[in-house]
C-alpha positions as CSV (number, residue, x, y, z in Angstrom):
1,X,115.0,90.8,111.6
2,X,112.1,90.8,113.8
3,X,108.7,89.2,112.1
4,X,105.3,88.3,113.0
5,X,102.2,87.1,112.1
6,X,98.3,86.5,112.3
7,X,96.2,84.1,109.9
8,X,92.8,82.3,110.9
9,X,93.5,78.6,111.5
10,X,91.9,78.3,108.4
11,X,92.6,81.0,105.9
12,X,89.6,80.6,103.7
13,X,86.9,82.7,102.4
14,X,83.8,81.6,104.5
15,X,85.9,80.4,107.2
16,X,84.9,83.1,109.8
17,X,82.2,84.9,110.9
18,X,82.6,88.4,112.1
19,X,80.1,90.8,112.4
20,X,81.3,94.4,112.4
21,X,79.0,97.5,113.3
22,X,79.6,101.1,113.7
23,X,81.7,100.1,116.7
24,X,85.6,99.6,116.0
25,X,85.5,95.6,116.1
26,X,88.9,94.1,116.9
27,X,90.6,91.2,114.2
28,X,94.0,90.5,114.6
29,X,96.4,92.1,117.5
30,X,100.5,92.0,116.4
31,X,103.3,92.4,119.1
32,X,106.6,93.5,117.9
33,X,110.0,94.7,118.6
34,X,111.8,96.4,115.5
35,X,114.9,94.0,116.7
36,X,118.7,94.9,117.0
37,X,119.3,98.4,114.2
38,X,115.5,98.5,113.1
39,X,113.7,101.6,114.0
40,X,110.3,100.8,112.0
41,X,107.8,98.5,111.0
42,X,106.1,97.7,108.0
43,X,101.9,96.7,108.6
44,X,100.3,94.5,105.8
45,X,96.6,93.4,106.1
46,X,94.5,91.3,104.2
47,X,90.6,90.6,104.9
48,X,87.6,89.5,103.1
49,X,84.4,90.6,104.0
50,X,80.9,91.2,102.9
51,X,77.6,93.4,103.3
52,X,75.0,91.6,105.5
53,X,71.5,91.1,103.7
54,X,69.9,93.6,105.8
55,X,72.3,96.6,105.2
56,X,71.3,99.7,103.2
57,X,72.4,99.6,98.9
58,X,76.0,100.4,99.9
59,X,78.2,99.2,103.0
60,X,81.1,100.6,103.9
61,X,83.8,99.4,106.1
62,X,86.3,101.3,108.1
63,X,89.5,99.3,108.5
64,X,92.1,100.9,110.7
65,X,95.8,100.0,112.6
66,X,96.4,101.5,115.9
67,X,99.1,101.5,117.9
68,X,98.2,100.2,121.3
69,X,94.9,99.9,122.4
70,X,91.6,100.6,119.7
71,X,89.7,103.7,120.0
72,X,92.5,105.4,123.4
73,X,95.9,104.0,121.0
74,X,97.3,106.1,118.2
75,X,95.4,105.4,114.8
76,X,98.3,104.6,112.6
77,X,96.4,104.0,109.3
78,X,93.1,103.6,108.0
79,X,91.3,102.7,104.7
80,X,87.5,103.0,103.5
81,X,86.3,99.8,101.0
82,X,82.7,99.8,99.7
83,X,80.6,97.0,98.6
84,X,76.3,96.7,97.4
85,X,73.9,94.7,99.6
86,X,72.8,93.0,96.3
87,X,74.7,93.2,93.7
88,X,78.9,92.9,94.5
89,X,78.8,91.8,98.0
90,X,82.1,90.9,98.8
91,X,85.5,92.4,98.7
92,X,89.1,91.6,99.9
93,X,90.8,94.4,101.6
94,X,94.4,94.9,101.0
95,X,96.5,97.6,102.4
96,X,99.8,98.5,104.1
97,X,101.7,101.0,105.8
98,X,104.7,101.4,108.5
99,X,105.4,102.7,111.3
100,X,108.6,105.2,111.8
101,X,110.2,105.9,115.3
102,X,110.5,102.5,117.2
103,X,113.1,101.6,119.5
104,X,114.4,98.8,118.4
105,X,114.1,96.9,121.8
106,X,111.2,97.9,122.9
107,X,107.7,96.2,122.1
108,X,104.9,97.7,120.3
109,X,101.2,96.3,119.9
110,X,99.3,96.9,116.6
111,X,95.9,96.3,116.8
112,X,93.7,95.9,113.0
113,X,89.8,96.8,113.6
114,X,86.8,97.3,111.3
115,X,83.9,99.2,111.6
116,X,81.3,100.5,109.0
117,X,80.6,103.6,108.3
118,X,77.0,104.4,108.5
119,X,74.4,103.6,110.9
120,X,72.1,101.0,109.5
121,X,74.8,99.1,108.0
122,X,76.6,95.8,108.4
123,X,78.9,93.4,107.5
124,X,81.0,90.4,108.7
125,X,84.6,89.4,108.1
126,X,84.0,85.9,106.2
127,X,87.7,85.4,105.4
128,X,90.4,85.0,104.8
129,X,92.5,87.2,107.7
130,X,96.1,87.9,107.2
131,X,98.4,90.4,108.9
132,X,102.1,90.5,109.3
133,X,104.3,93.1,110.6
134,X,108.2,92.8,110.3
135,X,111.2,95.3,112.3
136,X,113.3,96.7,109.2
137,X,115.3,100.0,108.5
138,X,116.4,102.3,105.7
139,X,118.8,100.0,104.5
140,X,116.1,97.2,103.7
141,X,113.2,99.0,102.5
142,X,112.2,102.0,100.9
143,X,108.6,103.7,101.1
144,X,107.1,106.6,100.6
145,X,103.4,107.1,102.3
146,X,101.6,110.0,103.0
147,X,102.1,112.2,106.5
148,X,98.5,111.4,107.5
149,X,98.1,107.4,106.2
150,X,94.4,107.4,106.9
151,X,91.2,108.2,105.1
152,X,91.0,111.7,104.8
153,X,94.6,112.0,104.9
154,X,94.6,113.4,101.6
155,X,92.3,114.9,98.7
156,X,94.9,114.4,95.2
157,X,92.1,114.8,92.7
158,X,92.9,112.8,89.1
159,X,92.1,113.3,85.7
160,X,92.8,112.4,82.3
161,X,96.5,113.4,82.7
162,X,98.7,111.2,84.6
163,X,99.6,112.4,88.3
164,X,102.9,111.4,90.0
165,X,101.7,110.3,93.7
166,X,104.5,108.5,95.2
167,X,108.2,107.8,94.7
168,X,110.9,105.8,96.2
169,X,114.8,105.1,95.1
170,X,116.4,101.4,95.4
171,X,119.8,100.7,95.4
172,X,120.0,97.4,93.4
173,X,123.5,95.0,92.3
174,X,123.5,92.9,89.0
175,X,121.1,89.4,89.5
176,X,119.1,91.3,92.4
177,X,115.3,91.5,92.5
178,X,113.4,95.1,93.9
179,X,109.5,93.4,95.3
180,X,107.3,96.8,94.6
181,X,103.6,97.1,96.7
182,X,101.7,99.9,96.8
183,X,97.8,100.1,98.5
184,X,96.1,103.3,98.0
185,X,92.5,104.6,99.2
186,X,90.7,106.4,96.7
187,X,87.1,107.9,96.0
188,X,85.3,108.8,92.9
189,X,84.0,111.9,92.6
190,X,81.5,113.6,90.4
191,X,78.7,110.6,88.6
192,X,79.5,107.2,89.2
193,X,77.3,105.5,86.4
194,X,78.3,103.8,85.0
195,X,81.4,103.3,86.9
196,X,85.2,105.3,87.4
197,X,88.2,103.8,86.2
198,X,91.2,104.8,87.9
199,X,94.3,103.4,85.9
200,X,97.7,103.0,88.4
201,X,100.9,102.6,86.3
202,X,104.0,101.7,88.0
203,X,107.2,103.6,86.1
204,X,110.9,103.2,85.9
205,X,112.4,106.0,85.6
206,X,110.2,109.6,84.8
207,X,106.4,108.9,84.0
208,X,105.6,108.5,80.0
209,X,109.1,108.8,79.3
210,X,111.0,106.0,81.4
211,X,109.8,102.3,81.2
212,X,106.4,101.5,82.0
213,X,106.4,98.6,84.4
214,X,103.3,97.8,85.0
215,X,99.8,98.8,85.4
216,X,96.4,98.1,87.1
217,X,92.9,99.4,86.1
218,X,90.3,99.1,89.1
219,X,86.4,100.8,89.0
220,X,84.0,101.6,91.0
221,X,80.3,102.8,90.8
222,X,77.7,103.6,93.6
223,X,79.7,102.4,96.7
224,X,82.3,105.2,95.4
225,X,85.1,104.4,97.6
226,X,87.8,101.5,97.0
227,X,91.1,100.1,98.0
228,X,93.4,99.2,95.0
229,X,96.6,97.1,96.2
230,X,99.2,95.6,93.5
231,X,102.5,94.3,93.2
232,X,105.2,93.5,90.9
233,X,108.9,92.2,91.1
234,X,111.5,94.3,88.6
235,X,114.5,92.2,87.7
236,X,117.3,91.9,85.0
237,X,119.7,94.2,86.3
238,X,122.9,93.6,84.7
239,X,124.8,96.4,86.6
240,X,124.6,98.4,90.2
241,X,122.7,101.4,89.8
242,X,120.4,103.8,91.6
243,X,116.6,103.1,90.5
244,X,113.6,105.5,90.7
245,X,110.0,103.9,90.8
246,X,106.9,106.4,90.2
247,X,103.4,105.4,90.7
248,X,101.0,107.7,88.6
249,X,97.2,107.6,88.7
250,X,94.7,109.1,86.1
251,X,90.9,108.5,85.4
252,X,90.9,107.3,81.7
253,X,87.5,108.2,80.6
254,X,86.4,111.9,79.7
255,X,84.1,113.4,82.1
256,X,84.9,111.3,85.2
257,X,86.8,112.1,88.1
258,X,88.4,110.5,91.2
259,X,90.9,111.4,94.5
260,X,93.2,109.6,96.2
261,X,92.4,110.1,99.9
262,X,94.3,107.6,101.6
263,X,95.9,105.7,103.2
264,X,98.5,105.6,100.5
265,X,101.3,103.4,100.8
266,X,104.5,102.5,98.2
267,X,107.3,99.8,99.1
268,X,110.6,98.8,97.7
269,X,113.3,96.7,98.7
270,X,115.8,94.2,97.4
271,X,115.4,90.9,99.1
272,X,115.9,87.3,98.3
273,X,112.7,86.2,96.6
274,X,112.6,82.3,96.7
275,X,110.5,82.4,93.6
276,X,107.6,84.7,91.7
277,X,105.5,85.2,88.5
278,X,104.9,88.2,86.6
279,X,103.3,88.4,83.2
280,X,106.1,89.0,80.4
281,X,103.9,92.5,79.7
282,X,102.8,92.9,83.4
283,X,99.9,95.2,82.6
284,X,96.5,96.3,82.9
285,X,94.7,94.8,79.4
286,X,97.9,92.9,78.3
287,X,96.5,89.5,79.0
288,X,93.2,87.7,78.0
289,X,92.9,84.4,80.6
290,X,89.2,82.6,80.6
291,X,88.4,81.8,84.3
292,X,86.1,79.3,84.4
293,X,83.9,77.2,87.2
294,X,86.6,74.4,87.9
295,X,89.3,76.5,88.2
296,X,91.8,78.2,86.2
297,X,95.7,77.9,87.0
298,X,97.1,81.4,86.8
299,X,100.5,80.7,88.2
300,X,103.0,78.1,90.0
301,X,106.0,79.0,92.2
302,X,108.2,75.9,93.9
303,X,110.4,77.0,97.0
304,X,112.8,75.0,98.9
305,X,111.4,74.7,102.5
306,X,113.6,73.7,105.5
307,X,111.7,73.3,109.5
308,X,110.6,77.2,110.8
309,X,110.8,78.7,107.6
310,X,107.7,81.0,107.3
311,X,106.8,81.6,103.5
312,X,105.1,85.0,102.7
313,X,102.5,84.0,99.6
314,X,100.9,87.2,98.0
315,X,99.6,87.9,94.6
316,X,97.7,90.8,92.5
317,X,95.1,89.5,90.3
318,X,94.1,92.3,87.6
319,X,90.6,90.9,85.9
320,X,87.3,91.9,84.1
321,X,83.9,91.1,83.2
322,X,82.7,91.1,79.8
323,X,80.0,93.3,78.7
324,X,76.6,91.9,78.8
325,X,73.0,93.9,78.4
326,X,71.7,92.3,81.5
327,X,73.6,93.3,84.3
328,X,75.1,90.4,86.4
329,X,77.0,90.2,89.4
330,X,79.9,87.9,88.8
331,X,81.9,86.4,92.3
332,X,85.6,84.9,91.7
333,X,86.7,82.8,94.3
334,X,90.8,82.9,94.0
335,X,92.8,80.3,95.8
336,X,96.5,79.4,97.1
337,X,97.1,75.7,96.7
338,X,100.1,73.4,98.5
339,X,100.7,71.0,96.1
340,X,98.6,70.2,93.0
341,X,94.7,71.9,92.7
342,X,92.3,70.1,94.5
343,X,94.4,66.9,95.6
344,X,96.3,69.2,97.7
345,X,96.4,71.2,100.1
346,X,93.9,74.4,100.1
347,X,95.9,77.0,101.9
348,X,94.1,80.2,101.1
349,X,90.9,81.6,99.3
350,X,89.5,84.7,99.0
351,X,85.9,86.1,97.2
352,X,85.8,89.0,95.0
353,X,83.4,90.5,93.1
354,X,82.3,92.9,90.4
355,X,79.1,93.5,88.1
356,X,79.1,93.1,83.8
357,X,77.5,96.9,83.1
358,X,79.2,98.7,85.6
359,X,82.8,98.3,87.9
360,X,83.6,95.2,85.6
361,X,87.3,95.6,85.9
362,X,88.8,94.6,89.6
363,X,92.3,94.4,91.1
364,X,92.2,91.5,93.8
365,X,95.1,91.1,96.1
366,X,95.4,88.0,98.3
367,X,97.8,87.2,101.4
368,X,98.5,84.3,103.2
369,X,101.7,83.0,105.6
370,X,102.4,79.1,105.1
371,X,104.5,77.9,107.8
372,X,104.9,74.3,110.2
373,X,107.6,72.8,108.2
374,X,109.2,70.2,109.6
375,X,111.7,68.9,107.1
376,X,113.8,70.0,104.1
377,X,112.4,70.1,100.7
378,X,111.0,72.1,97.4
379,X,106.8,72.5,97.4
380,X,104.9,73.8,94.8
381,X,102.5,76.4,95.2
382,X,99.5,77.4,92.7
383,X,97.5,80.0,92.4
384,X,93.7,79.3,90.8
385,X,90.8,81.3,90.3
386,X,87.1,80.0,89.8
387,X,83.8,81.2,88.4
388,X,81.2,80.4,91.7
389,X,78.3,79.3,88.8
390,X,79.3,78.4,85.3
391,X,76.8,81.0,83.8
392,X,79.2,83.5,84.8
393,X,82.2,84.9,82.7
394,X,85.4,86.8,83.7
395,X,89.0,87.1,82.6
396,X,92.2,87.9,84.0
397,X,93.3,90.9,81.9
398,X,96.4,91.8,83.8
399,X,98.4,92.5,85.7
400,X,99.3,89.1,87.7
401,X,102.4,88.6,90.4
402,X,102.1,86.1,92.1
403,X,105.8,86.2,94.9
404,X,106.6,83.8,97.5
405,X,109.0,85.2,100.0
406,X,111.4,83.9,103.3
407,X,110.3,85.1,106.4
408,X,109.1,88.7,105.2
């Protein structure tokens, strides 16, 4: 199985300094061959970014995969994220997508850009940067994404009612794991004040009447457009079976309305997990976790290591602001840790933010490749998040995966 990767040297938020324009601005470039029986690839990205002080009220950025060159290559995938100037800043970027019809020896260039999307706006990449692409076939992975993964690729308005909006089927054997991720692009329509909730549910089995597996509720107000990306490991199989997952999206609250418009993007497959975290209830509102200014521990994985093992970290971090008459714009800093907080090693951090009296409830996804091992042995990794001022307030509400995974 072919895999490679892309992280800045260091993977922090406020590492970099990147700024992007109206012009496609190139971040990370990816060579690959599928290897021996692969014939596609699967494309995950993870950026954070933020408006520059002298943009307009809202910036959008344009993030988009081609296939060869930018701009003269074939644009593969592409997803719109929206932050304010003043108010919620900064945003991490997560999405995915693959690429069907490769040979499996020959090699293929994917090249990430970002762009905004009106003139008079800007922004720069601040950090963190991760993108992997691994070769992979039927029998590995299952996905389901739409025909034309890229902004405008599709207009699937949502309502009150839950909408089916992607499937796949897993085979899966007693004691075996499925690893679930979906990203999907979506825009809300209609007013915006003072925010749209789009509520994603993850179902085994039919929606409403199989098992509800998990769940995550993201908003948005003025900047209207957002990227919500989750995860979440289903285990406990006690016999071999066929399983079907459904992702269904609705908009909660009466008298607001959203679409999906892509890219949209659902993964399954049943591979060795070296370790992960889920809540017990792995939902939207199921959990009430204070994150405070010196850092809350969320989760802990351990992993046994051995030299050129490459560890895929990733996590989903449902969380909320409380309510408060004064608006306020509340940043959480999240971090991957090697090794105990703060006396180890600082792997990975990412900023996200949201505002008290209006898109209060975020889903933050987070990305990072450890790798350089040079002997055997189990580490520890954490995952943290931290208030930037202690006059803020937030709390994870659910869901929370946190997954570490060999080599893909």
């Amino acid at each position: 199985m072919s895999y490679q990767f892309y992280t800045l040297p260091q993977n922090t938020s406020g590492a970099a300094n990147i700024p992007v324009s109206t012009t496609p601005t190139p971040l990370a470039s990816l060579t690959i061959a599928a290897g021996p029986g692969n014939d596609f690839v699967v494309l995950r990205t993870n950026v954070g970014w933020r408006a520059q002080a002298l943009s307009d009220v809202v910036t959008q950025v344009l993030f988009k995969i081609w296939r060869g060159a930018p701009v003269t290559g074939e644009l593969v995938c592409s997803v719109q994220d929206g932050v304010e100037r003043i108010f919620d800043y900064a945003a991490t970027t997560d999405f995915n997508t693959v690429v069907s019809g490769l040979s499996s020896d020959q090699a293929v260039t994917f090249v990430l850009t970002a762009q905004t999307v009106d003139a008079g706006t800007q922004a720069e990449m601040i950090g963190p940067i991760t993108y992997t692409a691994f070769g992979t076939n039927s029998d590995t992975i299952r996905y389901f994404q739409l025909p034309s993964n890229t902004v405008g690729g599709a207009n699937i308005p949502l309502t009150q009612t839950p909408a089916p909006v992607a499937f796949v089927n897993v085979d899966v054997k007693p004691g075996q794991e499925a690893v679930i991720r979906t990203s999907i692009g979506w825009r809300a329509t209609n007013t915006v004040i003072p925010k749209v909730d789009v509520l994603f549910k993850l179902w085994r089995g039919a929606p409403v009447t199989g098992t509800l597996i998990a769940s995550a509720d993201d908003s948005a107000d003025i900047e209207r457009g957002v990227v919500t990306s989750f995860s979440h490991v289903d285990s406990g199989f006690t016999a071999a079976q066929t399983v079907t997952y459904v992702l269904t999206a609705e908009v909660p609250d009466p008298n607001y309305t959203a679409s999906i418009v892509g890219a949209l993007t659902l993964t399954s497959n049943v591979q060795a997990v070296s370790d992960f975290f889920t809540l017990p209830q792995n939902t939207a509102g199921s959990a009430i976790i204070p994150i405070i200014s010196t850092g809350t521990p969320l989760a802990a994985l351990t992993v046994a290591t051995s030299p050129n093992l490459k560890i895929n970290l990733r996590a989903a971090v449902g969380w909320a602001i409380p309510s408060t008459p004064a608006d306020r714009f509340t940043p959480v800093l999240f971090k991957i840790w090697r090794g105990a907080p703060v006396t180890g090693t600082l792997l990975y951090s990412a900023l996200d933010s949201g505002e008290s009296r209006f898109d209060y409830r975020i889903v933050t996804a987070l990305a990072h490749v450890d790798s350089g091992f040079t002997a055997s042995g189990p580490v520890t990794y954490i995952l943290t998040a931290e208030l930037t001022s202690p006059q803020m307030a937030a709390n994870v509400v659910g869901l929370l995966t946190f997954t570490a995974v060999p080599d893909i």
